[in-house]
C-alpha positions in Angstrom: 0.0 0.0 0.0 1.3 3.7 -1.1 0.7 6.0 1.8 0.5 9.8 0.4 2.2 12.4 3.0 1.0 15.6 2.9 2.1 18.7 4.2 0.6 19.5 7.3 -0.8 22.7 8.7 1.9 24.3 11.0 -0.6 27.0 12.2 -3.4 29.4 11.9 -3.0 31.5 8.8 -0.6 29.6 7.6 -0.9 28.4 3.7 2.4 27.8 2.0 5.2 26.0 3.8 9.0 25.6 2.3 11.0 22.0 2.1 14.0 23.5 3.6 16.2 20.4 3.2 15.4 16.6 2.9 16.5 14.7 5.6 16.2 11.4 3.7 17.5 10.2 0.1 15.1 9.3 -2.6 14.8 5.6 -2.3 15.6 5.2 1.5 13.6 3.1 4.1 11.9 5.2 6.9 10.8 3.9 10.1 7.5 5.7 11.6 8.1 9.0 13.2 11.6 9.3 11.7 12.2 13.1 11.0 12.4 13.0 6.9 12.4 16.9 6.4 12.8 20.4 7.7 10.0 23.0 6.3 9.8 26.6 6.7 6.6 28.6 7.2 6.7 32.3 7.7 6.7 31.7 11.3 9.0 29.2 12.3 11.2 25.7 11.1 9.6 22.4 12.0 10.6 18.7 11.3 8.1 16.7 9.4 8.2 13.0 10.7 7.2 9.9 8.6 3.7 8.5 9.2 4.5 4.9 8.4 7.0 2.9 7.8 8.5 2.4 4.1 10.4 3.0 1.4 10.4 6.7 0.2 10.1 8.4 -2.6 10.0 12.4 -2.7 7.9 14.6 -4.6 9.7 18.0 -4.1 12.9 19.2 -4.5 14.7 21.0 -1.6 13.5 25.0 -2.2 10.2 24.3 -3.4 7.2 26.3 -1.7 4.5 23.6 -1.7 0.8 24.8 0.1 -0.3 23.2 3.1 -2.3 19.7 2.1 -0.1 19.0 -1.2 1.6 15.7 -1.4 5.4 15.6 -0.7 6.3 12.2 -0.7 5.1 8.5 -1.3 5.7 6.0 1.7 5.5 2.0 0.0 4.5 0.6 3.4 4.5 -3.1 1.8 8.2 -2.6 1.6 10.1 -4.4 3.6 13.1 -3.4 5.7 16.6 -4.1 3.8 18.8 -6.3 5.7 22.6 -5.1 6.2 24.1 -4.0 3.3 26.9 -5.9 1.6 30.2 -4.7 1.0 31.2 -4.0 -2.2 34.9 -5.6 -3.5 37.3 -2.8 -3.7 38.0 -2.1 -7.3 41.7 -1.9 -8.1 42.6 0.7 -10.2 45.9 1.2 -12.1 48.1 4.1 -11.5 48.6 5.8 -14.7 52.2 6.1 -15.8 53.8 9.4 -15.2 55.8 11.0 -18.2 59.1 12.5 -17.5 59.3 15.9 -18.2 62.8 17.4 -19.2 64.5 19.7 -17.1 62.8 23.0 -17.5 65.9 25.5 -19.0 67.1 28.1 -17.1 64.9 31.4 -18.0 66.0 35.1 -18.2 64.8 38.1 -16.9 61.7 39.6 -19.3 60.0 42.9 -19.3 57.5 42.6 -16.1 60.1 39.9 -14.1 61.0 40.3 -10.6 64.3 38.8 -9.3 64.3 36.5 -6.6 64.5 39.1 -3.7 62.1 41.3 -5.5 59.8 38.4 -5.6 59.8 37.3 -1.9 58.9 41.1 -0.7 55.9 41.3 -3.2 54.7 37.8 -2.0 54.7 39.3 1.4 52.9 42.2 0.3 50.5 40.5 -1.9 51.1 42.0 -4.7 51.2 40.6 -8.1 54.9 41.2 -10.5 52.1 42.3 -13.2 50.7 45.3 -11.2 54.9 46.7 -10.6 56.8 48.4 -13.2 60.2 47.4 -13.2 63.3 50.3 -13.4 65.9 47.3 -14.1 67.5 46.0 -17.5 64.6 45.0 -20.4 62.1 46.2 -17.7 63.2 43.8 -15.1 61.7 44.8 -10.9 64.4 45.0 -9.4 64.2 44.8 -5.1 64.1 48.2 -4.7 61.0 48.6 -7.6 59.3 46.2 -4.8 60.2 47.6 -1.9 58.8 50.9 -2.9 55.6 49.0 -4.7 52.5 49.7 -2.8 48.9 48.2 -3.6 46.8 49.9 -6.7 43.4 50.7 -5.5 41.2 48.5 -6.9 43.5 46.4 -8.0 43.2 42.5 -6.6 46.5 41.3 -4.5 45.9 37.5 -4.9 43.3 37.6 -2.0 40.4 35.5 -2.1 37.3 37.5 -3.7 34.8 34.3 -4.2 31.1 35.1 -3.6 28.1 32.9 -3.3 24.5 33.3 -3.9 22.2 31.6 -2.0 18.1 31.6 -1.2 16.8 33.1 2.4 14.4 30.9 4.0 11.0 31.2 3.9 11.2 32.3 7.8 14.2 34.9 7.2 12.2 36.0 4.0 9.2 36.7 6.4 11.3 38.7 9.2 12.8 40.7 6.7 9.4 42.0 5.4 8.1 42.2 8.7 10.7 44.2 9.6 10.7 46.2 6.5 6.8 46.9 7.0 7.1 48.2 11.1 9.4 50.5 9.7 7.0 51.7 7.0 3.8 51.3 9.2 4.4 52.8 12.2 5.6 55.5 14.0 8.2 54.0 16.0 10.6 55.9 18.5 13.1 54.8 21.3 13.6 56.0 24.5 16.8 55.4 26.6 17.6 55.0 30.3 20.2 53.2 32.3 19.7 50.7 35.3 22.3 50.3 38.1 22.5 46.7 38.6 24.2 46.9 41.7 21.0 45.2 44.0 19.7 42.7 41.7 24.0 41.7 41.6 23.4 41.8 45.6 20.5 39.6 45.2 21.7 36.9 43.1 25.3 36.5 45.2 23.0 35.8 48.6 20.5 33.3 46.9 21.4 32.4 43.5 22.8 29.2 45.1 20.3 27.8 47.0 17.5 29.2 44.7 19.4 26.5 42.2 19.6 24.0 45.0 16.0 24.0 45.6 14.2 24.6 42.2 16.7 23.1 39.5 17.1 26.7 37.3 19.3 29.7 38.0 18.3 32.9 39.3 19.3 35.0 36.2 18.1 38.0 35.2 15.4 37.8 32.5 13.1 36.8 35.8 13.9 40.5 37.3 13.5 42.1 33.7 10.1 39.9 33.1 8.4 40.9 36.5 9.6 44.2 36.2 7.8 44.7 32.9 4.6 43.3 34.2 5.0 45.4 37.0 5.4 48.6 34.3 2.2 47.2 31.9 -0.3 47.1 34.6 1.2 51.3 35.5 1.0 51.6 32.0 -1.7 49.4 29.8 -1.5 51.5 26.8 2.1 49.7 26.2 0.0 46.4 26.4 -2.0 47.4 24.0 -2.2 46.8 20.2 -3.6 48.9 16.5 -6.2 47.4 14.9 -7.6 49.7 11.9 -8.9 52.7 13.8 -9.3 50.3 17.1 -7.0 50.1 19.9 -7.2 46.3 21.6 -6.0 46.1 24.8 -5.3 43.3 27.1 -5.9 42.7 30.7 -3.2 39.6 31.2 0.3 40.0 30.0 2.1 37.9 27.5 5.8 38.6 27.1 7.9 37.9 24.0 11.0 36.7 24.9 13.8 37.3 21.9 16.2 33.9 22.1 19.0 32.8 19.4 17.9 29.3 17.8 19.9 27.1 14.9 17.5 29.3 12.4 17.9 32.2 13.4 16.1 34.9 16.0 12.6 33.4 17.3 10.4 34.8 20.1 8.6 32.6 22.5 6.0 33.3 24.4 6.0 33.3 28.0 2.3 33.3 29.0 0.4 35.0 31.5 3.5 36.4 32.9 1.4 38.2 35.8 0.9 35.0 37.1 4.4 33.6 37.6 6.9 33.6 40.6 10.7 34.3 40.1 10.7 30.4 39.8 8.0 30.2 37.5 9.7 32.7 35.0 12.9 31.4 35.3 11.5 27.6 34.6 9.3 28.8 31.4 12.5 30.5 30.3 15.0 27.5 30.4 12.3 25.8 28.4 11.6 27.4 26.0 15.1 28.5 25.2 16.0 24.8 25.0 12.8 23.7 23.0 14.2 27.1 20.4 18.1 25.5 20.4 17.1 22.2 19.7 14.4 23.3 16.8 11.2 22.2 19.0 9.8 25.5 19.2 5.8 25.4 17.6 3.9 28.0 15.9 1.9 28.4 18.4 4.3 28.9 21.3 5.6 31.8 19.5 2.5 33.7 18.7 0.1 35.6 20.5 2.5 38.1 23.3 1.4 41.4 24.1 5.2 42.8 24.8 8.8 42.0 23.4 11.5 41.6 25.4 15.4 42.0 24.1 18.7 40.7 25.4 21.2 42.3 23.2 23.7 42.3 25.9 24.7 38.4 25.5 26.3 39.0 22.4 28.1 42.6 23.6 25.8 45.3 22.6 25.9 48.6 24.4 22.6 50.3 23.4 20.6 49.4 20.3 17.3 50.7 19.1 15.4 47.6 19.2 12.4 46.8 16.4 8.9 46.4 17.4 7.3 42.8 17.5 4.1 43.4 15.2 1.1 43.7 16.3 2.6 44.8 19.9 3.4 48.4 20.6 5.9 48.2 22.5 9.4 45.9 23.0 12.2 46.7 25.7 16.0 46.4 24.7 18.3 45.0 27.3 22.2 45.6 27.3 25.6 44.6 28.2 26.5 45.3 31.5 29.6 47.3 32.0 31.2 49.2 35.5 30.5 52.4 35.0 31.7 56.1 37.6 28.5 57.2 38.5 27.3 60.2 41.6 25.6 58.6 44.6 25.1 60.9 47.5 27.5 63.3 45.7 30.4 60.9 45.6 31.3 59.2 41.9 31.6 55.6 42.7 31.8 52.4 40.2 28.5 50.4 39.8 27.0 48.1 37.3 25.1 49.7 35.0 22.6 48.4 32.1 21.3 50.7 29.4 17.7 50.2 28.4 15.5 51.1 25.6 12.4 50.7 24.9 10.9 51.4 21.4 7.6 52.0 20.9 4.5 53.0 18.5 4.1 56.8 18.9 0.7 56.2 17.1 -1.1 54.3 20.5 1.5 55.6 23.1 2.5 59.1 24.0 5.4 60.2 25.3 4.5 60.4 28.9 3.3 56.8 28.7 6.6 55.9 27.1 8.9 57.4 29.5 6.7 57.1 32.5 7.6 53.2 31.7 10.5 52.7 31.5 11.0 54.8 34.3 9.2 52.0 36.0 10.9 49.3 34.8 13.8 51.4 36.0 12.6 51.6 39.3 11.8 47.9 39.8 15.5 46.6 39.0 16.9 49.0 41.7 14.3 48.5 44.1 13.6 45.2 43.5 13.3 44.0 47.3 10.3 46.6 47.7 8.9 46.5 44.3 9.1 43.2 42.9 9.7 41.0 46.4 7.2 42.8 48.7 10.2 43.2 50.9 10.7 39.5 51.4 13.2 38.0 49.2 13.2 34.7 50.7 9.3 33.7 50.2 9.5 35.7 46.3 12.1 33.2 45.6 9.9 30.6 47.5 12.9 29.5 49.5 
């Protein structure tokens, strides 16, 4: 029996998927649930798995956009499983005679020839003998012509200068118009501040350890940033809130975007109902879904739906960055490097640990007040984070 495999539906809206690459060759046997393909929707990379068990034969080439419900491959489930394969007898292969070749003769200096000095100081400078115009006899560059050689502009020096052409994914082609149309569609500004990390640092020397110890997952910081945030969108709901046509939506639970680095690229999880978690429960859902985005688990629908953005360009060594709004959200916070920084306390300058922060937004749904007010929030959490976030008990926030 021939068992047709169609392209399932990834997600909601979704109508066109691409075949990535073929995990399988034409021909192979498959056992059930085997991962034959990777396909790209607008939205994500998924593994398709075999239905059955059979021999395969594919129906798309790798690039092809097929829509959702179209046959990809044919599984011949009455096939049966090929025992080990047998060795094939090595084929022994004469090697082909060699002709002498006669001793080149000894050659003399032409117009364009560099002697042997000259020649070692070009190499070293990459520079080609054709490029240099020789002051010696017939012409010859002589080892002062290539000391005094320098590279022409424009000119190559026997660098590589190979370039290769290749297709975007269906998911990078997506982001980039995405990205292209928040640009176009919105009115998007950024607004700055800066954090002194000094008593979250505090924090996470005294418990980070036993917090470990106890729930499995390390007390970082995205659980600070994440509370603080839902802490700033219940001051501020209009940063919550989302452009419909001439409607404003706006949401009474919070649903943060967290931005994390898989194999594909970007891709933004959702952590959901935010408002709801502990320090634990944040710092749990994070782990996750980080791991489920490395290992190329992540689903449609776990990256769909949040209300807010959040941004860790620090990880990879940014100091500031203007970070690009999620669509349809309003709003998405930018977090940074941390570096020591001189800074006035009490009128002295000491050193602390400070973060910047920004936080772009859609000046169409949220004024400036709302903005700034914010992040002036957010900004207030993660240096009071014992009163604001911890209701002055750090022990029982970090249910230890």
């Amino acid at each position: 029996m021939i068992l047709e495999m169609k392209v399932p539906s990834p997600g909601e809206s979704i109508t066109e998927v691409e075949i990535a690459a073929w995990l399988v060759e034409d021909g192979d046997y498959v056992e059930k649930d085997q991962p034959i393909a990777e396909v790209d929707s607008d939205k994500a990379t998924l593994e398709l798995p075999a239905e059955e068990s059979g021999i395969i034969t594919l129906k798309a080439e790798e690039g092809d956009a097929v829509e959702v419900g179209s046959v990809v491959c044919l599984i011949d489930m009455d096939a049966k499983k090929p025992e080990g394969t047998v060795e094939k007898p090595a084929v022994v292969v004469d090697a082909p005679k060699v002709e002498e070749k006669p001793a080149a003769a000894k050659t003399t200096y032409a117009s364009g020839a560099a002697s042997p000095a000259a020649k070692k100081i070009l190499d070293e400078k990459n520079i080609a003998p054709s490029t240099v115009k020789g002051t010696g006899r017939d012409g010859r560059i002589t080892k002062d012509d290539a000391v005094n050689a320098t590279p022409s502009m424009g000119t190559p020096t026997g660098g590589s200068r190979s370039s290769e052409k290749t297709k975007l994914s269906m998911l990078r082609r997506k982001v980039a118009q995405r990205l292209v149309s928040v640009k176009n569609e919105t009115a998007m500004l950024t607004t700055f501040n800066e954090v002194d990390m000094q008593p979250i640092f505090d924090l996470r020397k005294e418990f980070k350890e036993e917090f470990k110890a106890k729930h499995g997952v390390g007390l970082g910081f995205m659980s600070f940033f994440t509370l603080a945030v839902v802490r700033a969108l219940k001051l501020f709901p209009d940063v919550n809130s989302m452009m419909d046509g001439d409607y404003k939506i706006s949401h009474d639970f919070q649903d943060i975007s967290i931005a994390v680095s898989g194999p594909k690229g970007l891709m933004v999880p959702v952590i959901r109902n935010a408002e709801n978690l502990s320090f634990r429960g944040v710092e749990s859902e994070v782990k996750r879904l980080a791991i489920r985005a490395r290992d190329g688990q992540i689903t449609v629908d776990e990256m769909t739906g949040g209300t807010f953005t959040i941004t860790n360009g620090g990880v990879f060594g940014s100091m500031l960055s203007t970070p690009i709004i999620n669509p349809p959200q309003s709003g998405i916070l930018g977090m940074h490097n941390i570096v020591e920084r001189p800074m006035a306390v009490n009128g002295e300058v000491v050193i602390r640990p400070i973060m910047y922060v920004a936080l772009s937004y859609d000046h169409r749904i949220i004024d400036g007040r709302e903005s700034v007010g914010f992040l002036v929030a957010v900004k207030e959490a993660l240096e009071n984070p014992t009163e604001f976030l911890m209701d002055n008990n750090p022990k029982k926030a970090l249910e230890l």
